[in-house]
C-alpha positions as CSV (number, residue, x, y, z in Angstrom):
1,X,0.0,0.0,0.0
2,X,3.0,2.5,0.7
3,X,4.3,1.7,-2.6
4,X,1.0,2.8,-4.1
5,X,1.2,5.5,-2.4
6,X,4.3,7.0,-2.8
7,X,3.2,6.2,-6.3
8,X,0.4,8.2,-6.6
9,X,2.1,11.2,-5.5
10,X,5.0,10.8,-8.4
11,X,1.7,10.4,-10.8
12,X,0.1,13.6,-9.3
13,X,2.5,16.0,-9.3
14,X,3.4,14.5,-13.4
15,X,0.1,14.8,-14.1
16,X,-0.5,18.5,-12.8
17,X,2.7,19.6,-14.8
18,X,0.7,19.0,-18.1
19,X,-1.6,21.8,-18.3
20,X,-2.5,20.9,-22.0
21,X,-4.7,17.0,-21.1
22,X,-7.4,19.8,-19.6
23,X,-7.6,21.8,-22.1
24,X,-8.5,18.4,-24.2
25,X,-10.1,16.2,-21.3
26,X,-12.4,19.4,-19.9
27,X,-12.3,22.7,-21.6
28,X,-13.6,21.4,-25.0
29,X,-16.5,19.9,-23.9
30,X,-17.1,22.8,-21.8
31,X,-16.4,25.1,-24.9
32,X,-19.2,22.9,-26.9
33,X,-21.7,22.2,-24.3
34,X,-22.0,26.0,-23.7
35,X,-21.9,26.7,-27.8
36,X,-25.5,24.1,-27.9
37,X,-26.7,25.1,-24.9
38,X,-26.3,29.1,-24.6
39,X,-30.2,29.3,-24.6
40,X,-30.7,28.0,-21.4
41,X,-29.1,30.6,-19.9
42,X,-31.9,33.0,-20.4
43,X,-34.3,31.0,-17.6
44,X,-34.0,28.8,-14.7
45,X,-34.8,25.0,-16.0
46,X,-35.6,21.7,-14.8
47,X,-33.6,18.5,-14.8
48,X,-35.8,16.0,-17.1
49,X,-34.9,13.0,-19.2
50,X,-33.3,15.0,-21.7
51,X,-30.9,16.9,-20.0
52,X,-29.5,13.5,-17.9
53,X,-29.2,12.2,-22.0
54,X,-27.1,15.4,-22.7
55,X,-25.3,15.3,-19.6
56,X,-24.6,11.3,-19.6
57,X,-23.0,11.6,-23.3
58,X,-20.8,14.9,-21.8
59,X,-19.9,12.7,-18.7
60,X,-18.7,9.9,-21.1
61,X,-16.5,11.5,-23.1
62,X,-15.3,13.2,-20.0
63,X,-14.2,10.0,-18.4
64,X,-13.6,7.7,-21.5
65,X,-10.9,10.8,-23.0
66,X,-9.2,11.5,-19.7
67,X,-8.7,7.1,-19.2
68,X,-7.8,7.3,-22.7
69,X,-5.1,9.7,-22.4
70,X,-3.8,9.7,-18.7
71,X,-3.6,6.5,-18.1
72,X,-3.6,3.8,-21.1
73,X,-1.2,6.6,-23.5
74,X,0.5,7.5,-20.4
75,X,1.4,4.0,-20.1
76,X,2.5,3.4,-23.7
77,X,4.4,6.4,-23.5
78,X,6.4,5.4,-20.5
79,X,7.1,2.0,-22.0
80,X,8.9,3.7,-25.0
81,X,10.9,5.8,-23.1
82,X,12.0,3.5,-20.4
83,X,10.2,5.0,-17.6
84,X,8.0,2.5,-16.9
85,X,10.6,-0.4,-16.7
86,X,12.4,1.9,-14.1
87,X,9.5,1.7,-11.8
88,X,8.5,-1.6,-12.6
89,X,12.5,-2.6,-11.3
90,X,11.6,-0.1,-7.9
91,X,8.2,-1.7,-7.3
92,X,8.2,-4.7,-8.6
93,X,4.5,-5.0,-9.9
94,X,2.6,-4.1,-12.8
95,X,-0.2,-4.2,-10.7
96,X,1.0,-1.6,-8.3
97,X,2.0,0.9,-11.1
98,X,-1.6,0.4,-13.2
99,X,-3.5,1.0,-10.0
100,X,-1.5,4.1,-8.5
101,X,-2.0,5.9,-11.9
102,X,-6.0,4.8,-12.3
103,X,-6.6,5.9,-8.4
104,X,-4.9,9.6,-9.7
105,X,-6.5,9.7,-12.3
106,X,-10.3,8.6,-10.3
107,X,-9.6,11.6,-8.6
108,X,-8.6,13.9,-11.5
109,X,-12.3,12.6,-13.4
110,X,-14.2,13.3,-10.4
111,X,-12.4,17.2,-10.3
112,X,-13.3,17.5,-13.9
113,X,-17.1,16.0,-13.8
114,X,-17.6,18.3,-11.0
115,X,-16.2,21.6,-13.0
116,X,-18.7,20.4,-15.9
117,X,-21.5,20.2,-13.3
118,X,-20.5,23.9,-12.0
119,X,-21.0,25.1,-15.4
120,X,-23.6,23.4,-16.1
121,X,-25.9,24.5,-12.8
122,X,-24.4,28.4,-13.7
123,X,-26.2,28.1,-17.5
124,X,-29.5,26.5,-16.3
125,X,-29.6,28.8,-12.8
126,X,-30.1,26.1,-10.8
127,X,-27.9,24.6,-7.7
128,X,-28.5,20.8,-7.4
129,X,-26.1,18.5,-4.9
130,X,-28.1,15.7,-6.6
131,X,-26.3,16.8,-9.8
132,X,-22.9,16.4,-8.0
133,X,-23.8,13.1,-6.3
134,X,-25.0,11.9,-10.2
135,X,-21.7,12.7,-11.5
136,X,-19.2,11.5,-9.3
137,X,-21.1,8.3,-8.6
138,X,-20.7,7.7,-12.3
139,X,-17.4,8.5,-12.4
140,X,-16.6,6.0,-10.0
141,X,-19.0,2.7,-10.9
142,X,-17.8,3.8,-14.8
143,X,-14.4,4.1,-14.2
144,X,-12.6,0.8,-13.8
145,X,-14.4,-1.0,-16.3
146,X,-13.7,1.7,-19.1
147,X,-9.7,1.7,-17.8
148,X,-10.2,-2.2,-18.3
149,X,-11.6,-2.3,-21.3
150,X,-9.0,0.5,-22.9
151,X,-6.1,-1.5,-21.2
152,X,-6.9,-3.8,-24.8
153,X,-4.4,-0.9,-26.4
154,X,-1.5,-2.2,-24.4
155,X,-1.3,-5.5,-26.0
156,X,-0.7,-3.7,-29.5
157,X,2.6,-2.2,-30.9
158,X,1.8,1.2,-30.9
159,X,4.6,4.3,-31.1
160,X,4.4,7.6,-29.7
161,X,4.2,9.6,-33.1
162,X,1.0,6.9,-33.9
163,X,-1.3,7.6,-30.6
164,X,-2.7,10.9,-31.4
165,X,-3.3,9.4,-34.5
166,X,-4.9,6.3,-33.1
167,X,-6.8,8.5,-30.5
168,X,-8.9,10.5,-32.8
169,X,-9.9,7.5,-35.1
170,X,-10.9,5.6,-32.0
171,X,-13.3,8.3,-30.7
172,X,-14.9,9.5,-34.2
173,X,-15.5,5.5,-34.3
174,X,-17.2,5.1,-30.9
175,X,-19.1,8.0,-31.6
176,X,-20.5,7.1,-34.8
177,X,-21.9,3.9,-33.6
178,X,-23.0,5.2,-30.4
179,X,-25.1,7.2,-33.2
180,X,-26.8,4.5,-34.8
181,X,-30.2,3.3,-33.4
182,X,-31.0,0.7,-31.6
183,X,-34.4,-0.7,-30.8
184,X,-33.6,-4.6,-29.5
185,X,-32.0,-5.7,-26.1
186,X,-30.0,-8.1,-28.2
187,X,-28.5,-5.1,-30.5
188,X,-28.5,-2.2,-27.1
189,X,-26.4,-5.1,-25.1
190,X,-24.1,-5.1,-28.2
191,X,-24.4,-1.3,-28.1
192,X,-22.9,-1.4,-24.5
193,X,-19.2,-2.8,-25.7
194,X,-19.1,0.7,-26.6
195,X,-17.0,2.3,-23.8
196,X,-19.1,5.9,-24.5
197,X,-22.4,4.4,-25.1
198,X,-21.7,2.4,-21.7
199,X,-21.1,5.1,-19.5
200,X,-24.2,7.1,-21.2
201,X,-26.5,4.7,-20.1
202,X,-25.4,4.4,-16.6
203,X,-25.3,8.2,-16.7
204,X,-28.8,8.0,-17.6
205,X,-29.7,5.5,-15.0
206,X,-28.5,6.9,-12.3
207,X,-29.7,10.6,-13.2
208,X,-33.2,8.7,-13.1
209,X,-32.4,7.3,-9.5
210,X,-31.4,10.2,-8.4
211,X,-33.8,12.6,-9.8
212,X,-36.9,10.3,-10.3
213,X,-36.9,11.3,-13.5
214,X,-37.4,8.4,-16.1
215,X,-37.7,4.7,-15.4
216,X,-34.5,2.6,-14.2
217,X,-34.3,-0.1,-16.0
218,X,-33.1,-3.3,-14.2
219,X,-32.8,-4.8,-17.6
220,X,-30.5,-2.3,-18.6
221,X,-28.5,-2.8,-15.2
222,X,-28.1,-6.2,-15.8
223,X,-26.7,-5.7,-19.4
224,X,-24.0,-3.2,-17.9
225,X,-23.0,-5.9,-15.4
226,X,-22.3,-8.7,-18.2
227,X,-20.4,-6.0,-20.0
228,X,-18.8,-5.6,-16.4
229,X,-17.3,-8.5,-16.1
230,X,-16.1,-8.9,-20.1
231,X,-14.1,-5.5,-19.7
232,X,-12.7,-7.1,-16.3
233,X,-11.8,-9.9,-18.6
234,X,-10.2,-7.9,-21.5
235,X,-8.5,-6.0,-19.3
236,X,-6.6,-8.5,-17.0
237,X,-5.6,-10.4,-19.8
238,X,-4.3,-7.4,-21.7
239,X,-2.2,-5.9,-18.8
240,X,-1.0,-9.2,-17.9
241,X,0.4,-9.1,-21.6
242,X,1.6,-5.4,-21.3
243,X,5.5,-5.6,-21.8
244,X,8.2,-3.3,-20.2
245,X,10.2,-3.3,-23.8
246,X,9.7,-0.2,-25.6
247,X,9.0,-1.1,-28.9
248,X,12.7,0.1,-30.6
249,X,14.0,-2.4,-28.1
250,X,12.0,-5.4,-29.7
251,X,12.3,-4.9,-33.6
């Protein structure tokens, strides 16, 4: 547990030294919910089923970018430049590294869900702690299974001037099938391997809970658990997989 900790303190202060992952992870979707959204700011209004939609897919991209970038890149990039064999030697466990940087970056998600959710209550005029309790309850049940599910990346030979790259096809793909409709439980269970279209429907749900707003679905609850446990799958096979040789070191 001290090594953890110790740990999370190197991650912390690396990851407050890059100003720029905020301006991508938070500002933009601050930037673009307040572009669609600039006409509620001229009355109070009233969460319903359509704002916790809106919100869930904002949340989503929230958590599923930040994951993306501060902790599966992160740990591609430290494999190439021989940072991450270095503290592999210190600590001696994968495990130990993986989980110091996901607990940092828990903590960084629930920072930036809760800026979003300021902004959000100072467009629509209205103060809700129900709001807060919706977002960082979703950061937290959504979080592990989407870093599990990402850790997939790990297993692949991917170099540093390829991940930006990689990144943006990767999103504009989950985005576009999170776009196409889906009317069967069959085809919406199918819809839930989606990382994005996962964490918008437990943003949904728990929005509903919370705000006895729209129905909860157990169905749908049950669907998010089998996807559950396939991410946990993915994702302790792939970082079991993850190797400490940069990629120059193995061609």
């Amino acid at each position: 547990m001290r090594d953890i900790m110790d740990l999370c303190k190197v991650y912390m202060i690396n990851i407050m030294s890059n100003k720029f992952a905020f301006v991508y992870n938070l500002l933009l979707p601050i930037i673009y919910f307040i572009y669609k959204n600039v006409n509620l700011s001229s009355a109070t209004n009233h969460f319903n089923v359509t704002t916790a939609e809106a919100l869930g897919i904002f949340w989503a991209y929230i958590i599923f970018v930040t994951i993306l970038n501060n902790v599966i890149v992160s740990l591609i990039v430290q494999r190439e430049q021989g940072f991450y064999k270095q503290m592999l030697f210190v600590v001696g466990s994968k495990i130990k590294i993986v989980t110091a940087i996901f607990l940092v970056q828990l903590a960084i998600i629930c920072l930036e869900i809760s800026v979003f959710n300021v902004v959000v209550m100072i467009i629509i005029h209205q103060i809700s702690f129900k709001l807060f309790l919706s977002g960082v309850t979703v950061a937290i049940l959504s979080a592990l299974p989407v870093t599990l599910v990402g850790s997939i990346l790990l297993i692949f030979r991917i170099k540093i001037e390829s991940v930006n790259i990689l990144l943006g096809i990767i999103l504009f793909g989950l985005f576009f099938i999170m776009s196409v409709p889906t009317s069967y439980s069959f085809t919406g269970l199918l819809n839930l391997f989606n990382p994005l279209s996962f964490v918008t429907e437990m943003s949904i749900q728990i929005q509903n809970m919370l705000f006895n707003i729209g129905v909860v679905s157990a169905g749908i609850w049950i669907q998010m658990a089998i996807v559950s446990v396939c991410y946990a799958i993915i994702g302790i096979y792939s970082i079991s997989k993850f190797s400490v040789n940069a990629i120059a070191d193995r061609v």
